[in-house]
Structures are given as C-alpha cells and as structure tokens.
MIVEX-660744 format. One record per residue: x, y, z of N, C-alpha, C, O, CB in turn; residue in three letters. Coordinates in pm, whole numbers, always signed. Each point is the difference from the previous one (the first is absolute). Glycine has a CB too. Layout:
neast, nnorth, nup, caeast, canorth, caup, ceast, cnorth, cup, oeast, onorth, oup, cbeast, cbnorth, cbup, aa
X, Y, Z, X, Y, Z, X, Y, Z, X, Y, Z, X, Y, Z, ALA $
...
END
This chain:
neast, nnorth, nup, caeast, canorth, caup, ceast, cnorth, cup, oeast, onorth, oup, cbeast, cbnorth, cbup, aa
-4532, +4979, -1980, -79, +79, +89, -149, -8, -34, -29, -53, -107, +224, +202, +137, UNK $
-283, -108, +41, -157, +52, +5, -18, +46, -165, -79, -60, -74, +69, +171, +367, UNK $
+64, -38, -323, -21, +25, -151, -5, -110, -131, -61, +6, -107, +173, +189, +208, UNK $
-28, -292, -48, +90, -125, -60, -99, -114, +7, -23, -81, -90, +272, +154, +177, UNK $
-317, -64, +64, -104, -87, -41, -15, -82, +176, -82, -81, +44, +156, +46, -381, UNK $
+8, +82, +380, +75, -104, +143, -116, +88, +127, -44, +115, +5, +416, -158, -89, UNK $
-385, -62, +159, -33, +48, +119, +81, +42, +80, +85, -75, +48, -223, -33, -73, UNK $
+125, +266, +65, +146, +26, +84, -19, -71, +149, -98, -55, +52, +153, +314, -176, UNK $
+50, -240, +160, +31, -34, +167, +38, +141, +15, +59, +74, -80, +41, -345, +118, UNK $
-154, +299, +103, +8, +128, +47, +25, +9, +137, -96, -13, +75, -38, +71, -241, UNK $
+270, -34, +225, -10, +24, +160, +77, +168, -9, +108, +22, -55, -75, -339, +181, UNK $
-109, +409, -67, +66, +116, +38, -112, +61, +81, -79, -55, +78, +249, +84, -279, UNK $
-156, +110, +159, -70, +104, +43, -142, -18, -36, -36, -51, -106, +232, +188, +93, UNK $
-283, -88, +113, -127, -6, -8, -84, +100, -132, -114, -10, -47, +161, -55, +323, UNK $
+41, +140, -299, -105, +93, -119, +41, -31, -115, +30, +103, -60, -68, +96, +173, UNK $
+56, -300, -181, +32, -148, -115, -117, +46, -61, +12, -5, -122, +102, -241, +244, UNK $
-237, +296, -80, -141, -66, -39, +11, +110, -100, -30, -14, -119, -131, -108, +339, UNK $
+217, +264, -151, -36, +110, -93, +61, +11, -162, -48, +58, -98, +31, +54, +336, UNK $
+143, -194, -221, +53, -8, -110, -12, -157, -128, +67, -45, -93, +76, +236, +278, UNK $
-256, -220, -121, -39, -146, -78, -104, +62, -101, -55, +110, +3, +81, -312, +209, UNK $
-37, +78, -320, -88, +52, -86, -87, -27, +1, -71, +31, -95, +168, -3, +3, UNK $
-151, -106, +205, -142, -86, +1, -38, -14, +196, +78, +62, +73, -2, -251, -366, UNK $
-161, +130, +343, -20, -25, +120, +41, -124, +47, +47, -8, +113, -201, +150, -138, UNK $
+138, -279, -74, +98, -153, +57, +31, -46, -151, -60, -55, -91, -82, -57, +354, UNK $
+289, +174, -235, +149, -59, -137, +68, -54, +75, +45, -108, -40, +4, +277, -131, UNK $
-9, -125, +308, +144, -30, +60, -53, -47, +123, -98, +41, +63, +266, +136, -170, UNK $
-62, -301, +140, -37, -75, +125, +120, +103, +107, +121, -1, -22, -205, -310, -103, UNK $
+42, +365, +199, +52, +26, +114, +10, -44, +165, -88, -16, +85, +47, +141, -260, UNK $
+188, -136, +182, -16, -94, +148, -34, +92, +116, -7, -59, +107, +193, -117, -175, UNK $
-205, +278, +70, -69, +41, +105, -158, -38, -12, -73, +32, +94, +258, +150, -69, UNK $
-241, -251, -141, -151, -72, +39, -12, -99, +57, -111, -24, +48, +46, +87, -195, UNK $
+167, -153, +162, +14, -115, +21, +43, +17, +175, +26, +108, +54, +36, -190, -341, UNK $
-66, -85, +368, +21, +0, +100, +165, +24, +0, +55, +104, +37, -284, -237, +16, UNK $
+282, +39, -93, +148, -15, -43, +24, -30, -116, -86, -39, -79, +131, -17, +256, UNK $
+131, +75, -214, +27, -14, -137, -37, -226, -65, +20, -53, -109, +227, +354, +171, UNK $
-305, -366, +81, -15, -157, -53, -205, +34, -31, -71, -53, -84, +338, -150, +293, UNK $
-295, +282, -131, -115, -9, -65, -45, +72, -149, -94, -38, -70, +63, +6, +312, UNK $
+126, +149, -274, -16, +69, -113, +60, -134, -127, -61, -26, -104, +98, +324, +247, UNK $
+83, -361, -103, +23, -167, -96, -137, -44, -27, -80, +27, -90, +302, -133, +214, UNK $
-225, +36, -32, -114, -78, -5, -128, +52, -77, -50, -75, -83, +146, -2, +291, UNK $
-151, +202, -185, -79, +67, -113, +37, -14, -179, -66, -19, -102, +43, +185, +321, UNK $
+142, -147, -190, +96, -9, -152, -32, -113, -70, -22, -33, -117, +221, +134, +203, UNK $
-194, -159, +45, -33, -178, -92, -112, -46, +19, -26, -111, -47, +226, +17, +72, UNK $
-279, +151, +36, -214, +1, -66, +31, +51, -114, +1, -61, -107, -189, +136, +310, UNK $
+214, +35, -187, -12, +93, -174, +51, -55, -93, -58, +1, -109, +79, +195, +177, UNK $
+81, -249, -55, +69, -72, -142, -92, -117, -49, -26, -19, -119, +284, +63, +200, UNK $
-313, -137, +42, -88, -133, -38, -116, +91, -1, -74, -88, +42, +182, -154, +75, UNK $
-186, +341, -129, -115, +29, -18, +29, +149, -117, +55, +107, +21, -162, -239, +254, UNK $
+47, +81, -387, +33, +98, -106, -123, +111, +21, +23, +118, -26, +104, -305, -159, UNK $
-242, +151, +226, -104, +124, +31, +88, +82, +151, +8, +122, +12, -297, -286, -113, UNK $
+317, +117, +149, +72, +87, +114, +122, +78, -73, -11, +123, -3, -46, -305, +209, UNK $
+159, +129, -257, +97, +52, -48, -82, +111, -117, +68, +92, -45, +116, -322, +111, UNK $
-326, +214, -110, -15, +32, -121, -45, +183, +90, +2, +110, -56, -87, -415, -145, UNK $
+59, +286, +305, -11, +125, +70, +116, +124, +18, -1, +123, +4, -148, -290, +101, UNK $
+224, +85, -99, +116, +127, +13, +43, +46, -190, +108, +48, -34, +36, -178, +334, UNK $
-227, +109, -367, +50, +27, -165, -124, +89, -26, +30, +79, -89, +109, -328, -11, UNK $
-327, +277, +161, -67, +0, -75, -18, +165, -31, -97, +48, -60, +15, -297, +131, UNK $
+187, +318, -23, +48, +162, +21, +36, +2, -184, -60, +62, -87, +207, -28, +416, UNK $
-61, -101, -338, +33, -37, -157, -156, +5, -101, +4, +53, -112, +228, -243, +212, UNK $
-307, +154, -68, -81, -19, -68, -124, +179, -13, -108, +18, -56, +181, -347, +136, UNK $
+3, +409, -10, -101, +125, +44, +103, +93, -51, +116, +6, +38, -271, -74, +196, UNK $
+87, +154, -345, +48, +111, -65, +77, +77, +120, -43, +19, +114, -156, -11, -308, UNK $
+327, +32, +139, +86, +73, +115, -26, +163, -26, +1, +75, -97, +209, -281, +110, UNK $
-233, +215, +116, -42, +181, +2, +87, +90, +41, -60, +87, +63, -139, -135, -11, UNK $
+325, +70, -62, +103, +108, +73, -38, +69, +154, +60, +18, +106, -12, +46, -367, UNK $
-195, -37, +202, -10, +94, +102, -60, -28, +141, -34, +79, +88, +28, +44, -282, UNK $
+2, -249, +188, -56, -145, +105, +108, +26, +107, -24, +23, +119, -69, -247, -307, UNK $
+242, +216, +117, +90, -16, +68, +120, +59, +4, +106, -55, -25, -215, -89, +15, UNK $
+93, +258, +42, +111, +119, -49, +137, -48, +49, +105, +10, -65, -273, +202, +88, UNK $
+152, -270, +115, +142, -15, -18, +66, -131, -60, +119, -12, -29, -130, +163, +214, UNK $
-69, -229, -198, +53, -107, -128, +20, +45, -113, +88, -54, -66, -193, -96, +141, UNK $
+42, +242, -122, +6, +22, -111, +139, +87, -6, +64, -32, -101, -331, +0, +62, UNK $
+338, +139, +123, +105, +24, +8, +136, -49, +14, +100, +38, -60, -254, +55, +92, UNK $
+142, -193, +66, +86, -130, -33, +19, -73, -129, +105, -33, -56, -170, +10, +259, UNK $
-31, +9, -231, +3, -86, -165, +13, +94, -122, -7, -39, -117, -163, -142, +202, UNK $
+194, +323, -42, +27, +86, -151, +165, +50, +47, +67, +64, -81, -373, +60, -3, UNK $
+349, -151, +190, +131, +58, +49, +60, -153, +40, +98, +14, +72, -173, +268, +30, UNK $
+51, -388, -122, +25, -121, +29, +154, -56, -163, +4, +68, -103, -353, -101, +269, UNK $
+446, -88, -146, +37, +17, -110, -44, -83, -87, +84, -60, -67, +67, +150, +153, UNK $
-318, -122, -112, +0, -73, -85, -62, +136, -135, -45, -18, -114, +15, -263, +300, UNK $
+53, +394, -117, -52, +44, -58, +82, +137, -57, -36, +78, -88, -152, -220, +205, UNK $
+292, +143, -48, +142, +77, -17, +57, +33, -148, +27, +111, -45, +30, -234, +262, UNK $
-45, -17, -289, +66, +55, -143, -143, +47, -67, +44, +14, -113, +195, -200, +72, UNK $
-358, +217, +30, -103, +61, +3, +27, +168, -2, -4, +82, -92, -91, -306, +207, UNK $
+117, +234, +0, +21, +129, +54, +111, +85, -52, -4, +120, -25, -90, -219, +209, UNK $
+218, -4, -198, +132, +47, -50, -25, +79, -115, +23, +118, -25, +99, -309, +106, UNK $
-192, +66, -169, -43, +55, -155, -68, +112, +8, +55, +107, -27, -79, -312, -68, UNK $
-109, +197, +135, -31, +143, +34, +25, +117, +10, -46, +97, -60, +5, -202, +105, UNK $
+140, +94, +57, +63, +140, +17, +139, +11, -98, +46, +114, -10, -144, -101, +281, UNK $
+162, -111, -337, +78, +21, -135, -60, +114, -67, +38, +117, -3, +19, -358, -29, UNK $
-200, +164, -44, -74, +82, -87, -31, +122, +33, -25, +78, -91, -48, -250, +28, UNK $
+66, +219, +203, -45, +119, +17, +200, +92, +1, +32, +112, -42, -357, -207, +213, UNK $
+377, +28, -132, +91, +92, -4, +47, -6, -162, +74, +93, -34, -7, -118, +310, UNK $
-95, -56, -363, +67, -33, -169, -70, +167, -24, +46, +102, -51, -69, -457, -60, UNK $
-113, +319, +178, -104, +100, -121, -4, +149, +60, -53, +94, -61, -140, -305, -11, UNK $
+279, +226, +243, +4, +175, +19, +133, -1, -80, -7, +93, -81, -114, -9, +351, UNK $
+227, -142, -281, +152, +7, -134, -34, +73, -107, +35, +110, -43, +51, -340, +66, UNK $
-208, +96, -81, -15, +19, -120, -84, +160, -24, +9, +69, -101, +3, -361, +75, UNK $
-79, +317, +128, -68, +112, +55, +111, +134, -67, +2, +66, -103, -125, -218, +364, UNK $
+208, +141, -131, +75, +103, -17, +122, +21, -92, +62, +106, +13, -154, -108, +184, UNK $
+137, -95, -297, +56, -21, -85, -61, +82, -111, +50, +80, -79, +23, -285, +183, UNK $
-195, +162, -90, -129, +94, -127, +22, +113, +37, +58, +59, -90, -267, -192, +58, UNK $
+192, +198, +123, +21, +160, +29, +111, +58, -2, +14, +120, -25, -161, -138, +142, UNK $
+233, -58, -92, +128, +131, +8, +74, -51, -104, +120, +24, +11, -85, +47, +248, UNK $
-76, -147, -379, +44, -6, -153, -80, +120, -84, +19, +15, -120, +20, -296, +133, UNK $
END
C-alpha cells in the first residue's frame, strides 16, 4: 500500500481526498478520461522517474496528524497498527488488576 511505498490505484467514491495523506499519492480513475488513458499515464510515470518521483514527494514532508484528521484515524484504527493497540490496552487492563489486587490485599 501507500504506506509501503506503492502508488495506489484508486477508483471509488469521490471524498478519497479527505482521507489521503497528501494532495497527489494516488492515481485515481475518475481523473482520467478512461481506465486506457489512466494506463497509459502509468507508463509515462514508470519511464519518467521525475514524474513518478511526484507522487512520493509527500514522503519527504514532516507528517502532521492534524493536516489530516481523517487519515490520521484510519491509520491509528487501521491493522497495521492493531497489535499496537492490543498491547496497549493489555497493559492498561494488567495495571487496573494489578491496581486492585493492591487494595483489597
């Protein structure tokens, strides 16, 4: 994915934009005339590394959370970020145990 390093392909719903992390990461075919002209772009970009080098240069700009709230919600409730979270809330439930173990000994 986009995180991974890949240029996404994107055909859906029009409000994509709100949940991206940047303004041009993802090629979407609703920019394009049709899905042979959105190809054909694919393969400028691949033979032209300053073109391709455009959809990466988001990578290169300190990420701000608050740029993009709802990306940023996706990507903290997303599962790359899940056994993260799991642990997390382990520790919080180990340490109200260990909590109340202390008190009513």
């Amino acid at each position: 994915g986009m995180l991974g390093g890949a240029v996404a392909l994107y055909m859906g719903g029009e409000k994509i934009d709100d949940y991206l992390p940047c303004k041009k990461c993802v090629l979407k075919l609703d920019d394009f005339e049709s899905p042979k002209a959105m190809a054909k772009f694919m393969w400028e970009m691949v033979q032209d590394p300053a073109k391709y080098a455009e959809y990466h240069e988001w990578r290169n700009t300190p990420y701000n959370a608050a740029l993009w709230p709802k990306f940023e919600r996706v990507r903290l409730l997303g599962l790359e970020t899940s056994m993260c979270r799991l642990i997390t809330y382990a520790s919080i439930v180990i340490l109200i145990l260990h909590l109340c173990l202390d008190y009513f000994q």
